[in-house]
KEKE-3310 file (N, C-alpha, C; in steps of 0.2 Angstrom, whole numbers, plus 5000, padded with zeros to 4 digits):
npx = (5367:5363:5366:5357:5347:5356:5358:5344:5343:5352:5348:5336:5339:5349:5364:5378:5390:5407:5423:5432:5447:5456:5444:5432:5431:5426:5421:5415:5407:5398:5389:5386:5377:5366:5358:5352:5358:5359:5368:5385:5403:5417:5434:5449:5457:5469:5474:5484:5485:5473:5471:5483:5474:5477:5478:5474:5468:5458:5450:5448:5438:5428:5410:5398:5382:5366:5353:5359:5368:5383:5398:5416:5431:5446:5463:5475:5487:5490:5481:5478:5481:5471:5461:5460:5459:5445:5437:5438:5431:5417:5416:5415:5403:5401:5392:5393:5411:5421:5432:5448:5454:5456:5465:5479:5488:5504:5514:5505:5504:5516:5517:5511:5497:5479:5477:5486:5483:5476:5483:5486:5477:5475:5478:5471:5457:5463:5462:5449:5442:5446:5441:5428:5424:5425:5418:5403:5395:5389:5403:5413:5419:5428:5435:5444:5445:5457:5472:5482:5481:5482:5480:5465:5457:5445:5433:5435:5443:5433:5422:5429:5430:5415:5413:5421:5413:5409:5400:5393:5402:5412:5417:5429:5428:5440:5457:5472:5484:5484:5475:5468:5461:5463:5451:5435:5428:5415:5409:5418:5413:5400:5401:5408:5397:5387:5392:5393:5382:5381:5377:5382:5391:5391:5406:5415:5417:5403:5391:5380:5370:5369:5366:5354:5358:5371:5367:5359:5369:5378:5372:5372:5368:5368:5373:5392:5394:5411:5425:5413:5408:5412:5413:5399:5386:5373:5372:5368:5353:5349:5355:5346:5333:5335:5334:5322:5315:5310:5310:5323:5327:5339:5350:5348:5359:5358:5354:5366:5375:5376:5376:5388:5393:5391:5399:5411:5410:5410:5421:5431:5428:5430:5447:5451:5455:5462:5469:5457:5451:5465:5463:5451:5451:5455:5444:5434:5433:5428:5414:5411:5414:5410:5411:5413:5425:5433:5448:5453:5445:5449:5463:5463:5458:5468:5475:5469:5467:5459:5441:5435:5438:5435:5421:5422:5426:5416:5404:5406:5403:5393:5376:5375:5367:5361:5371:5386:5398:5412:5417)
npy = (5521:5507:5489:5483:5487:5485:5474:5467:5474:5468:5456:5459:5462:5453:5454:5461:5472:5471:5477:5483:5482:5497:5495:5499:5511:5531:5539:5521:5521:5528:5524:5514:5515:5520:5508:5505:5496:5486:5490:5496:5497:5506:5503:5498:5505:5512:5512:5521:5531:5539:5541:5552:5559:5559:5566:5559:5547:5553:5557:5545:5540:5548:5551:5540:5546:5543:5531:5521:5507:5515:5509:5507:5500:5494:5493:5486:5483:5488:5489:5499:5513:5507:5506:5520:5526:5521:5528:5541:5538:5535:5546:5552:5548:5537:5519:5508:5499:5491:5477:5473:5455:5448:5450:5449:5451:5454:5464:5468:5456:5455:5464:5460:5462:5462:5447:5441:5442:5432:5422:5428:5425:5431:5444:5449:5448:5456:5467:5470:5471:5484:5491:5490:5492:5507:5514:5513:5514:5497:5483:5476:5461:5456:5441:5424:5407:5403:5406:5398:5382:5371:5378:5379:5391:5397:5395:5394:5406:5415:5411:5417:5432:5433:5436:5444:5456:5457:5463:5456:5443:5443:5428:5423:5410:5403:5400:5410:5408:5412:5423:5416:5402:5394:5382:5386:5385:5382:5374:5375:5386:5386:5380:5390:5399:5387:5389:5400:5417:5428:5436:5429:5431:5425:5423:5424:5417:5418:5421:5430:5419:5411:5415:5410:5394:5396:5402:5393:5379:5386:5390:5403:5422:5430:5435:5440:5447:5447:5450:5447:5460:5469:5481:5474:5481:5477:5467:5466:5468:5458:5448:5450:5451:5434:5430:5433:5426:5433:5439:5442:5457:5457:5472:5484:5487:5501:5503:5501:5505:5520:5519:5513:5528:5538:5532:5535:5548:5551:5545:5555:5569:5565:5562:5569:5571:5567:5557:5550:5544:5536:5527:5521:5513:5499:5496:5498:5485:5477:5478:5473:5459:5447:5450:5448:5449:5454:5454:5464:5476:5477:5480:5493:5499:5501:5511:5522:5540:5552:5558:5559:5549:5538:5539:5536:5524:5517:5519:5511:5497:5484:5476:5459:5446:5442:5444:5454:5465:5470:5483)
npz = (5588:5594:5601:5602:5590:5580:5579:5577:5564:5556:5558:5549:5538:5535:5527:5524:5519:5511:5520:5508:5503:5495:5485:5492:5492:5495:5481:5478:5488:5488:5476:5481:5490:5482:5480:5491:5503:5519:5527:5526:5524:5528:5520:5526:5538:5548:5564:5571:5561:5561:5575:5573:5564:5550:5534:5524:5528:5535:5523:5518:5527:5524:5526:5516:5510:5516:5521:5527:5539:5544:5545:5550:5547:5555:5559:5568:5579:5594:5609:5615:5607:5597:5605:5606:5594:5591:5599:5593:5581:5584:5588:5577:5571:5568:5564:5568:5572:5566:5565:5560:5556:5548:5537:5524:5519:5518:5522:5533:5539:5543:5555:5566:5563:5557:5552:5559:5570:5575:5577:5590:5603:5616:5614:5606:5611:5621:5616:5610:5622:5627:5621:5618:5631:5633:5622:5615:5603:5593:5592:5580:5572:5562:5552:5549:5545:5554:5555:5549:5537:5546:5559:5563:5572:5573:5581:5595:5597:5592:5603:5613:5611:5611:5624:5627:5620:5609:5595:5584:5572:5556:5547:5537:5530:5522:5526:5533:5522:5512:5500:5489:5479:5491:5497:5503:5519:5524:5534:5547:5547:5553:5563:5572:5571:5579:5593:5599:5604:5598:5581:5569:5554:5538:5527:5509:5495:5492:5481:5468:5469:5480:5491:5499:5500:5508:5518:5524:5525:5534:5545:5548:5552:5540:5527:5517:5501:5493:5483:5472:5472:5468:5456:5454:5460:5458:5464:5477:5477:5472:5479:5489:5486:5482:5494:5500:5491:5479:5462:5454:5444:5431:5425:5412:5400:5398:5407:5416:5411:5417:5429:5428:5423:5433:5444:5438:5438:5453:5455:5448:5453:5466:5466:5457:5440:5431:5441:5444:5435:5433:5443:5439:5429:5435:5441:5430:5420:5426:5428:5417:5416:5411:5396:5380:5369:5378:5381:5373:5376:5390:5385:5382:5389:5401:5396:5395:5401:5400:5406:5395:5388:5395:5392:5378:5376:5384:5373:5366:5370:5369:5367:5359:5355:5368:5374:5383:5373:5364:5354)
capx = (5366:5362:5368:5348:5343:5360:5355:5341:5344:5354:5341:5330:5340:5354:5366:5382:5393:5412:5429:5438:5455:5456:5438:5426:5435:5422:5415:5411:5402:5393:5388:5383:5372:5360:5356:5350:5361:5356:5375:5389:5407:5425:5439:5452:5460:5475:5474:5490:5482:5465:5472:5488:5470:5482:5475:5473:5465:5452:5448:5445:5433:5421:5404:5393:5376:5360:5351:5362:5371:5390:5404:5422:5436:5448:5465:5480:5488:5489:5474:5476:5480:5464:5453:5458:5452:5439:5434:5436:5427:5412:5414:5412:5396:5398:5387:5396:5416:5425:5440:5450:5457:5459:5470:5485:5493:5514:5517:5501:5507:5523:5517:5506:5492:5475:5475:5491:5480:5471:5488:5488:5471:5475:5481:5465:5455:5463:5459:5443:5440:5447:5438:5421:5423:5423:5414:5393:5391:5393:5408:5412:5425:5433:5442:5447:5445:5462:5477:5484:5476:5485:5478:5459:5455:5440:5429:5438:5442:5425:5420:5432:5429:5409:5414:5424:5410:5409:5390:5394:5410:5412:5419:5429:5429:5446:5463:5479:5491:5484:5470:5464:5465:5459:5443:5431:5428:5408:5410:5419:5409:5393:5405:5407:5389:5384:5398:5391:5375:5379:5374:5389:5390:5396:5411:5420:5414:5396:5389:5374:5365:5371:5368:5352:5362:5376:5365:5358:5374:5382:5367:5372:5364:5368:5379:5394:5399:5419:5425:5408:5404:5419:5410:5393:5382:5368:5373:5365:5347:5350:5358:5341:5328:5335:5331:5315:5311:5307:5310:5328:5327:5344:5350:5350:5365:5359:5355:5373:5382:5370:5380:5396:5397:5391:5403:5416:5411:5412:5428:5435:5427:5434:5453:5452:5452:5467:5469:5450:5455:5468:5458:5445:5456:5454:5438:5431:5432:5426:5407:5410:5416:5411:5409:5417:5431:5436:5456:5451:5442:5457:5469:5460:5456:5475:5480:5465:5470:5453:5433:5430:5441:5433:5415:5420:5425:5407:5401:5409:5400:5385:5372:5376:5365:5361:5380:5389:5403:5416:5422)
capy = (5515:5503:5484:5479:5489:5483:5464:5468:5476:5461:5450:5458:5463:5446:5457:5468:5473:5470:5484:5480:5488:5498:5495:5500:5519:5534:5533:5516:5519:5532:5520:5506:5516:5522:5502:5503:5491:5488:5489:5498:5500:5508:5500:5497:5512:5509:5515:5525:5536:5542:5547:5556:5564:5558:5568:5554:5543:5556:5557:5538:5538:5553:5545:5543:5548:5537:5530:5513:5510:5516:5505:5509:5494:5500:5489:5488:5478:5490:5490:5507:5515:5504:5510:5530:5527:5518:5535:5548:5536:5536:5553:5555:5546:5531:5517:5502:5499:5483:5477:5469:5450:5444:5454:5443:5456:5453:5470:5469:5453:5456:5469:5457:5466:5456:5439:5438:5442:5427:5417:5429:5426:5436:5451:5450:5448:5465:5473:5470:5472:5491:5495:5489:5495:5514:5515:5512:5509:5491:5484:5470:5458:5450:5435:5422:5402:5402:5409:5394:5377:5368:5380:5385:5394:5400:5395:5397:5415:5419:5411:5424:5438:5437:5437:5452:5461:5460:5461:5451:5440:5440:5424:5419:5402:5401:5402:5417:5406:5416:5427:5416:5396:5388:5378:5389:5380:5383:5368:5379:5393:5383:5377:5395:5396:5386:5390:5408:5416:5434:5434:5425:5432:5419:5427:5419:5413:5423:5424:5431:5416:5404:5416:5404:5388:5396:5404:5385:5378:5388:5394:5412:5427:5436:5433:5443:5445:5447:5452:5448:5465:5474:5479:5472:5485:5474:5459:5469:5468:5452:5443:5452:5447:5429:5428:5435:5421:5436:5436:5449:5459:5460:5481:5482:5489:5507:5507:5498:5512:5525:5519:5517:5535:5540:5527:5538:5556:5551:5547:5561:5572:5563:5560:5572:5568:5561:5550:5546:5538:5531:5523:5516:5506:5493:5496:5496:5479:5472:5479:5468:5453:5443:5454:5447:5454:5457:5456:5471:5479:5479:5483:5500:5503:5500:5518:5528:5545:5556:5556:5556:5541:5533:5536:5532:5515:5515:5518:5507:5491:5483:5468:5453:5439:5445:5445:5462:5464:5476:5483)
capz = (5587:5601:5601:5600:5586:5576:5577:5572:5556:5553:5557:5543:5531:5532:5521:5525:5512:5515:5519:5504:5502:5487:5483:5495:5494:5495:5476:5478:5492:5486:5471:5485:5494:5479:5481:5499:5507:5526:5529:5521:5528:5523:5519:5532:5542:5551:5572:5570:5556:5563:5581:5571:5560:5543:5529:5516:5532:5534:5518:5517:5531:5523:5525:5510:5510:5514:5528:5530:5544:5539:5547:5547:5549:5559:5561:5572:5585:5599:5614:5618:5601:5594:5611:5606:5588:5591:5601:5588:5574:5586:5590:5571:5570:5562:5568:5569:5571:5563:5570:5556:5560:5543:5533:5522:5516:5519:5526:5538:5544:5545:5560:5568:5561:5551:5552:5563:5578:5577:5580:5598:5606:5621:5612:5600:5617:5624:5610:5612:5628:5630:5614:5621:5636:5634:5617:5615:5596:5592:5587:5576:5570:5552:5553:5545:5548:5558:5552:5544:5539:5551:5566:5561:5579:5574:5585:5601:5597:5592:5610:5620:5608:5612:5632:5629:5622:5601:5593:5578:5569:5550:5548:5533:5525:5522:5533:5530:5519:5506:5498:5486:5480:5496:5499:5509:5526:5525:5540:5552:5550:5554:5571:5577:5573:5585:5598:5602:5602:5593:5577:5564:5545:5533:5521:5507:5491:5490:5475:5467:5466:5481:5498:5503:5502:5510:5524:5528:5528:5539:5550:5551:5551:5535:5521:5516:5498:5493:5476:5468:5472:5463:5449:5454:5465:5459:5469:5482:5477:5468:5487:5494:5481:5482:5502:5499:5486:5473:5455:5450:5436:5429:5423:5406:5398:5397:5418:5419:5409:5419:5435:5428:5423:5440:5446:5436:5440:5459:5456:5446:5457:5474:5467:5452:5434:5429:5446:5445:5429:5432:5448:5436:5426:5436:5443:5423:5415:5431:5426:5411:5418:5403:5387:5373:5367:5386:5384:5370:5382:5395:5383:5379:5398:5404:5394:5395:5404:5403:5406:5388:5386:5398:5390:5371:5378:5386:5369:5362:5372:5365:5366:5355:5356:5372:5378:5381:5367:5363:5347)
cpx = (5367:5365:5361:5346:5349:5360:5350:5337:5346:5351:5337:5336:5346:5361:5372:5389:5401:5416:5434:5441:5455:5451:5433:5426:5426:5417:5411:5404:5396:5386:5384:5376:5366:5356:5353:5351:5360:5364:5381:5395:5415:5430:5444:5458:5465:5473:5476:5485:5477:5467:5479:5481:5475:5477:5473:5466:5457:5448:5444:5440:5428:5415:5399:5386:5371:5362:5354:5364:5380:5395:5409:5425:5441:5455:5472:5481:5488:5485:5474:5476:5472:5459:5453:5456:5448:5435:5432:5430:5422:5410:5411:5406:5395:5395:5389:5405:5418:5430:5443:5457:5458:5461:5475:5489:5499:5513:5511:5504:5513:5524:5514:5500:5487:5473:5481:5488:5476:5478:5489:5483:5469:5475:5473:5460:5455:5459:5452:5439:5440:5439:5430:5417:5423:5420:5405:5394:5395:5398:5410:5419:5426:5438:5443:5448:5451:5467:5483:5479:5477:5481:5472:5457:5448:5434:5430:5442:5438:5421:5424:5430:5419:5410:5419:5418:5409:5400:5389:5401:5407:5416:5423:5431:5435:5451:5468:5482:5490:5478:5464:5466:5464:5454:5440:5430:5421:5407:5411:5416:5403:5396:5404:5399:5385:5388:5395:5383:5373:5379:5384:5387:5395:5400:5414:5417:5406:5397:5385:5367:5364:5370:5361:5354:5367:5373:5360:5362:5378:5379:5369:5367:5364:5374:5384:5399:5405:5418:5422:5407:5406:5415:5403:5389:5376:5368:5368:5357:5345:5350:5349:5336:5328:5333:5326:5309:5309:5312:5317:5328:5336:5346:5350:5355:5362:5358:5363:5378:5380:5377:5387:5399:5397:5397:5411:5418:5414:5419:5434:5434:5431:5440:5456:5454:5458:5471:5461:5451:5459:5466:5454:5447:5455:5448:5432:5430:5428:5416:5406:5415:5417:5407:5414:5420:5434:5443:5456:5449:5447:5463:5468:5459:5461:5476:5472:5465:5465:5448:5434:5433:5437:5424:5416:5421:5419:5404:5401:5407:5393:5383:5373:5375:5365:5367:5382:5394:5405:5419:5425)
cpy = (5510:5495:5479:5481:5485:5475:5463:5469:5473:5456:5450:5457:5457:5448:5461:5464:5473:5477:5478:5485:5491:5500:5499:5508:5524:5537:5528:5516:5523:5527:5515:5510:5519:5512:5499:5496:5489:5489:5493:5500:5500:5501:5500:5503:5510:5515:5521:5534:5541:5543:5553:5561:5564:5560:5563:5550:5545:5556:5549:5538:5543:5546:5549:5542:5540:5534:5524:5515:5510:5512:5509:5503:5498:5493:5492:5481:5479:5490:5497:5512:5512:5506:5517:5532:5525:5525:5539:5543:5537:5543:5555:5553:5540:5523:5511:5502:5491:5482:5471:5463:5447:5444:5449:5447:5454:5458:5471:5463:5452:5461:5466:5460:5461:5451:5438:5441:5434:5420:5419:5429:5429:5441:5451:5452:5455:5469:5476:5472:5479:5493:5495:5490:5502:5515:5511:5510:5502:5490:5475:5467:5452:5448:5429:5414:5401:5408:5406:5388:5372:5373:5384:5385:5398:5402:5396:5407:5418:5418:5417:5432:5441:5437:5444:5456:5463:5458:5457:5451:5439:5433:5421:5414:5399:5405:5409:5417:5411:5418:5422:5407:5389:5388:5383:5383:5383:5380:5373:5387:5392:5382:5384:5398:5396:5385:5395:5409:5424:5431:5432:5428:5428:5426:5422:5415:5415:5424:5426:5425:5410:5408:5411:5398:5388:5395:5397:5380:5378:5389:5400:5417:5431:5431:5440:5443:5447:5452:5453:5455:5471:5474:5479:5475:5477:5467:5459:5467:5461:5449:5446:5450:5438:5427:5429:5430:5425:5436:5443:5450:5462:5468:5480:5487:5497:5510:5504:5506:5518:5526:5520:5524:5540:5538:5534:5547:5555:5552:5553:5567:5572:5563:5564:5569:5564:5553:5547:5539:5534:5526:5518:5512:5499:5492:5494:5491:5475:5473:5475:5463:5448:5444:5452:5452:5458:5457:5464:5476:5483:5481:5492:5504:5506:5507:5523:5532:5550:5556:5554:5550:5537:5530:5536:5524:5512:5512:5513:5497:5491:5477:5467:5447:5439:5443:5453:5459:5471:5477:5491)
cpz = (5592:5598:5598:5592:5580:5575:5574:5565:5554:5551:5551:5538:5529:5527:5523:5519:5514:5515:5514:5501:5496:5483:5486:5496:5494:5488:5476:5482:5492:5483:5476:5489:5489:5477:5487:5503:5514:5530:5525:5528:5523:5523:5523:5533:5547:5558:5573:5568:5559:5568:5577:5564:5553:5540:5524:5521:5532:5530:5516:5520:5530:5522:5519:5510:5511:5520:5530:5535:5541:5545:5545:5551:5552:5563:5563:5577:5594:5602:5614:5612:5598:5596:5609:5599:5588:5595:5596:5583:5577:5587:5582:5568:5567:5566:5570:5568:5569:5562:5566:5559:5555:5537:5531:5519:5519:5524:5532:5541:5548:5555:5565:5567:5559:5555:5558:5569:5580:5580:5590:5599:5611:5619:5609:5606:5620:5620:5609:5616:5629:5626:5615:5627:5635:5627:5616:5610:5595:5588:5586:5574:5564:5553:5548:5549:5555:5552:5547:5545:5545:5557:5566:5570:5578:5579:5592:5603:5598:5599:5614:5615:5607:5621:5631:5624:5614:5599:5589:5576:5561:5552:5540:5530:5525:5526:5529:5527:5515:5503:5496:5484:5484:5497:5505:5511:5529:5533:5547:5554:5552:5562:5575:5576:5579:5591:5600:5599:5602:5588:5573:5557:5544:5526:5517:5502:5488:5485:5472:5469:5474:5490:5500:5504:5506:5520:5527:5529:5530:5545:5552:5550:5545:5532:5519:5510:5499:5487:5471:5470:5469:5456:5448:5458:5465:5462:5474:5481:5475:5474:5490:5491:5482:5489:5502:5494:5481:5467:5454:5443:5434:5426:5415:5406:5398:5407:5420:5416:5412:5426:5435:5427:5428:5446:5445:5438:5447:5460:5455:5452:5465:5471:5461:5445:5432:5434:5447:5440:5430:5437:5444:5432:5429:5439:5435:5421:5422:5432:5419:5408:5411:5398:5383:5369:5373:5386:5378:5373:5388:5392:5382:5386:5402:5402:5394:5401:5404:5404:5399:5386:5389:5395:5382:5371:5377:5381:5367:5365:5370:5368:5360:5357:5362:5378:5377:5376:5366:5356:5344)
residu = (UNK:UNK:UNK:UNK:UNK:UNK:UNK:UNK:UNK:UNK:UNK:UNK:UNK:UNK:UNK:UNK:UNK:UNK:UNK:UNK:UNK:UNK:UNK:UNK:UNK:UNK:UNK:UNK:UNK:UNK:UNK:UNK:UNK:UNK:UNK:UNK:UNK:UNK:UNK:UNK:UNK:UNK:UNK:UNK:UNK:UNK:UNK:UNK:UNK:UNK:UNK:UNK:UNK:UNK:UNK:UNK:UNK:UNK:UNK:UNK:UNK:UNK:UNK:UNK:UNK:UNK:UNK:UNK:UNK:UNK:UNK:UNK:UNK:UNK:UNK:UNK:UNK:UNK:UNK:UNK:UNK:UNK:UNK:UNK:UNK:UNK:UNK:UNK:UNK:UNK:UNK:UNK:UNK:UNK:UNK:UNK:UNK:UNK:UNK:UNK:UNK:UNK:UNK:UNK:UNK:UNK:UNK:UNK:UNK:UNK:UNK:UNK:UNK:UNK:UNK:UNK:UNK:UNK:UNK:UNK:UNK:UNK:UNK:UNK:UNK:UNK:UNK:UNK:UNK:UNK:UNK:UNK:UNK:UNK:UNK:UNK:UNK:UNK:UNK:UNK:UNK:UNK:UNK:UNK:UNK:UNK:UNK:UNK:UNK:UNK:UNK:UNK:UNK:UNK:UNK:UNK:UNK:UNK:UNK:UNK:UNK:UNK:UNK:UNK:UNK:UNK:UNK:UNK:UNK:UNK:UNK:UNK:UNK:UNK:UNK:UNK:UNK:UNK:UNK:UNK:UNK:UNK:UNK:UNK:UNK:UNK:UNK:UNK:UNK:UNK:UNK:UNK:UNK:UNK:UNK:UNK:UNK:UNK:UNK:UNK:UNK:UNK:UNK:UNK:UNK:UNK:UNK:UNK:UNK:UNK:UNK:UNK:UNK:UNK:UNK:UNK:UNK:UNK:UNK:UNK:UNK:UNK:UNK:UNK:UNK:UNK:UNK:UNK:UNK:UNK:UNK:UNK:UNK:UNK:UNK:UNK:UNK:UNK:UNK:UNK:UNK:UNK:UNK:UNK:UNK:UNK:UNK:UNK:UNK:UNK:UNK:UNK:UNK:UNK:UNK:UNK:UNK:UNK:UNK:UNK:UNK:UNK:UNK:UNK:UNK:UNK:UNK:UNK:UNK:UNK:UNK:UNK:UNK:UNK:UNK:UNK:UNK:UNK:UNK:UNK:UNK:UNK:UNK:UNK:UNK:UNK:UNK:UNK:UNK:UNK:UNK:UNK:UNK:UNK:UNK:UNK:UNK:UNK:UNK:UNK:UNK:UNK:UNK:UNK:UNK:UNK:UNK:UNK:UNK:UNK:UNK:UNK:UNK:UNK:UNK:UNK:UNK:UNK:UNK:UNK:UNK:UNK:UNK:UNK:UNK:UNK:UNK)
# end
């Protein structure tokens, strides 16, 4: 995967799917890819890990089927550890790397890791620079308004991080005090926008319904939803239909429970049955966000411990007045 052909696919398709921790594990992405995304990438892999071949690491980075291009995020603070995984992941084929800058987690900040690179812009700089110096497939960058509200750098970052050699910047909305709570800052990603002239994916607030006002907003190249996608593969078609100006047909309930029970083997299958389960606890209620009778629903999900628990639940959801409902 060449830098040309990767902008390209961006260009048509406006669309990449985000690395979320927890989430985006090798189930999900199974799950993601019978949705033909033009984008799909892992959840973030620590530098360290992948040159020390960490057996859990590995694991995370199995690629799942289907002709997307497959990303792996890929975070640290070191240049030279950074540059020597960024080697092996290419050598394992994957088509684009993603160099995590806007991580909030405690114990990643704590190491300068994430988002606490955006506070070093020389350091974020190196990083870049080894990384894109000995490695061919494009490499990309997730960041984050600035690091606090007080010091949004975004723009000035993203200016030295496309002169060291990045193919595209996610960009998201809000700064590092905190996940969740702050106003996205649609404004400053419209600013790095027009600062640089690789392409900008707007992050941060996507929704099914809202990526062409974002993506005029902001003037980026693509939209990148968040946590809408926990749960909601069909976002994907729905965010592609809506750019297209075509008409989505929502799943009905028997293509929704079709997915989740594939959603469910993948995972017993990848982490085995009573960790698959215990995995989908929380991946569960979140395909029926609002089904009435939802703290019932989560009450029943929280102790369920094997496959079959997981599909008498299933049964157990209905249309009502064309609302999900649980009884």
């Amino acid at each position: 995967m060449n830098n040309v052909s990767f902008v390209k696919i961006l260009k048509q398709g406006k669309l990449l799917l985000p690395p979320l921790a927890g989430y985006t594990d090798y189930p999900f992405r199974c799950i993601l890819s019978k949705f033909d995304p033009p984008f799909v990438c892992t959840e973030m892999v620590n530098a360290k890990a992948v040159i020390n071949q960490n057996e859990k690491t590995m694991e995370m980075i199995q690629k799942e089927p289907g002709d997307h291009l497959k990303g792996v995020q890929l975070i640290g603070n070191n240049p030279d550890n950074m540059q020597e995984a960024a080697i092996i992941l290419e050598k394992k084929g994957f088509d684009f790397i993603d160099i995590n800058m806007g991580c909030t987690v405690k114990k990643v900040i704590s190491k300068g890791q994430g988002a606490a690179l955006m506070k070093q812009e020389g350091l974020a700089v190196r990083i870049v620079e080894q990384i894109c110096s000995i490695i061919l497939v494009p490499v990309t960058v997730k960041m984050r308004s600035g690091f606090s509200e007080n010091n949004k750098n975004a723009v000035s970052l993203a200016r030295k991080l496309e002169k060291a050699g990045v193919s595209a910047i996610t960009v998201h909305g809000r700064s590092g005090e905190r996940k969740f709570g702050i106003h996205v800052d649609y404004d400053i990603i419209k600013k790095v926008s027009h600062s640089v002239d690789i392409p900008v994916i707007a992050n941060g607030g996507i929704t099914k319904t809202n990526a062409c006002e974002i993506l005029e907003k902001t003037k980026a190249y693509g939209v990148m939803p968040g946590r809408n996608l926990i749960g909601n593969p069909w976002i994907i078609p729905q965010i592609q239909k809506t750019l297209s100006h075509e008409e989505f047909q929502p799943p009905s309930l028997n293509e929704k429970k079709s997915i989740i029970q594939k959603h469910l083997r993948f995972q017993c299958d990848f982490y085995g049955e009573s960790n698959g389960v215990t995995r989908f606890r929380t991946i569960f209620p979140k395909y029926f966000r609002y089904c009435h009778n939802l703290n019932s629903l989560k009450d029943e999900v929280r102790v369920m411990s094997s496959y079959s628990d997981v599909l008498n639940i299933l049964d157990r959801i209905y249309i009502d007045d064309c609302k999900y409902s649980f009884q």
